[in-house]
Structures are given as structure tokens and as C-alpha cells.
C-alpha positions as MATLAB code, in Angstrom:
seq = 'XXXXXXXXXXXXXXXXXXXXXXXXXXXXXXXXXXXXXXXXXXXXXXXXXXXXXXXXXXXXXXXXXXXXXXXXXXXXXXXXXXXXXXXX';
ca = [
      79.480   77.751  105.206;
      82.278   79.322  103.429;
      81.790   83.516  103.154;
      84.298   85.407  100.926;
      84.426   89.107  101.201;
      85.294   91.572   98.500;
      85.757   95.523   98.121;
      87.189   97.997   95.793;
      88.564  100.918   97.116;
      89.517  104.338   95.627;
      91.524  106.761   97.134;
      90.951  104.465  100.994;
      87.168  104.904  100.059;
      85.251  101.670   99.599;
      83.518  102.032   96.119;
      81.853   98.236   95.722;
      81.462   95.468   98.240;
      79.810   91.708   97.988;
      79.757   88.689   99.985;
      80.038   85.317   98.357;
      78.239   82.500  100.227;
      79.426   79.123   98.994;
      77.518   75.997  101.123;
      79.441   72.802   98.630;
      82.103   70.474   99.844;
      84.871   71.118   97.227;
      88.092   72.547   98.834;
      88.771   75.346   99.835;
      90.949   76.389   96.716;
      88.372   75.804   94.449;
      85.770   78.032   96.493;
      87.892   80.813   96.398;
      88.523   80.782   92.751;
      84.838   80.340   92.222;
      84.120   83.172   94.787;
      86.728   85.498   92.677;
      84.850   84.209   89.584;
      81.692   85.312   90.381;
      82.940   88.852   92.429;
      84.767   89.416   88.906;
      81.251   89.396   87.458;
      79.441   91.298   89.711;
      81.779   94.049   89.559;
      82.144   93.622   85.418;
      85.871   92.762   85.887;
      88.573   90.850   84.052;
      89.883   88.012   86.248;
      93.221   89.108   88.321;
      96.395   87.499   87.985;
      97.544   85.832   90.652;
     101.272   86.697   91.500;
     103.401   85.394   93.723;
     103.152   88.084   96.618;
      98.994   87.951   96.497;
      99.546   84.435   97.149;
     101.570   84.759   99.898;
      99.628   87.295  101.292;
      96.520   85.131  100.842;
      98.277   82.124  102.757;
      99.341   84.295  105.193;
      96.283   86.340  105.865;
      93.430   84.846  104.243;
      93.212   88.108  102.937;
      94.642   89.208   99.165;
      94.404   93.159   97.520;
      94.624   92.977   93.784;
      95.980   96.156   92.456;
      96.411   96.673   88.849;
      99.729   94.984   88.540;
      97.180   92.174   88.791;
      95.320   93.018   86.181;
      95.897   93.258   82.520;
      92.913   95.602   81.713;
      92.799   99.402   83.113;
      91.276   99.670   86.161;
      89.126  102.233   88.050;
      89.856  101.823   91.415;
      92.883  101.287   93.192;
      92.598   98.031   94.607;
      90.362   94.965   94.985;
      90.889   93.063   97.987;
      89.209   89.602   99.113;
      89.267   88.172  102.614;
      88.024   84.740  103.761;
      85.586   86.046  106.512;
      84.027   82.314  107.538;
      84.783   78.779  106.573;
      83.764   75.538  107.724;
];
């Protein structure tokens, strides 16, 4: 099972949490976009941009914080950060 975790935090407050389940066989790239995808909705977001330091982070880490370089829209929080908290 793959388990994605995401939070927005204001001010080092957490403001929104999910966790996206994902149980199919595509890769893990695809999950995570999907997972995004559907935290984006949830929260009534516009997608983030994926830059070149979130990515590295994310390699790194398994772990990414979106802040609103990352998005195009305002935002009301000051970050939203994702973390791969199980995978198969």
C-alpha cells in the first residue's frame, strides 16, 4: 500500500491534513502525482509547480514543502508539504 501524507501549515501551525491511500501497481511517480492531484482537491487548490529544489528535496527525503513560489495562485497558508509515509 502506498500512503502519501499532506499538511498546510500557517505560521508552524498545521491548518489541513489528509492521507492518500493508493493500493494500484503503477509506479511510484505516477502515485504521487495522483496523490498531489487529489490532496489539491481536497484542499480546493491549484496544482503546485514542481521546481527543481522540491524535486530534489523529494528524491532526497521523500518529503517536498510547496510554498508559494510553487504556486501561481495566492495562497493562504505558508506551506504545503507532502511526505511518502508507506510504500510497497
Amino acid at each position: 500500500m502506498f500512503r502519501l501524507w499532506a499538511r498546510t501549515f500557517k505560521d508552524n501551525h498545521i491548518l489541513q491534513d489528509t492521507c492518500i491511500e493508493d493500493g494500484s501497481s503503477d509506479t511510484r511517480t505516477h502515485k504521487v502525482f495522483r496523490a498531489l492531484e487529489e490532496v489539491c482537491y481536497q484542499f480546493d487548490l491549484g496544482k503546485p509547480i514542481w521546481l527543481d529544489k522540491t524535486v530534489a528535496e523529494f528524491k532526497r527525503h521523500s518529503k517536498a514543502r510547496f510554498t508559494q513560489d510553487n504556486f501561481i495562485e495566492g495562497i493562504e497558508f505558508d506551506y504545503l508539504e507532502i511526505q511518502i509515509i508507506e510504500e510497497d
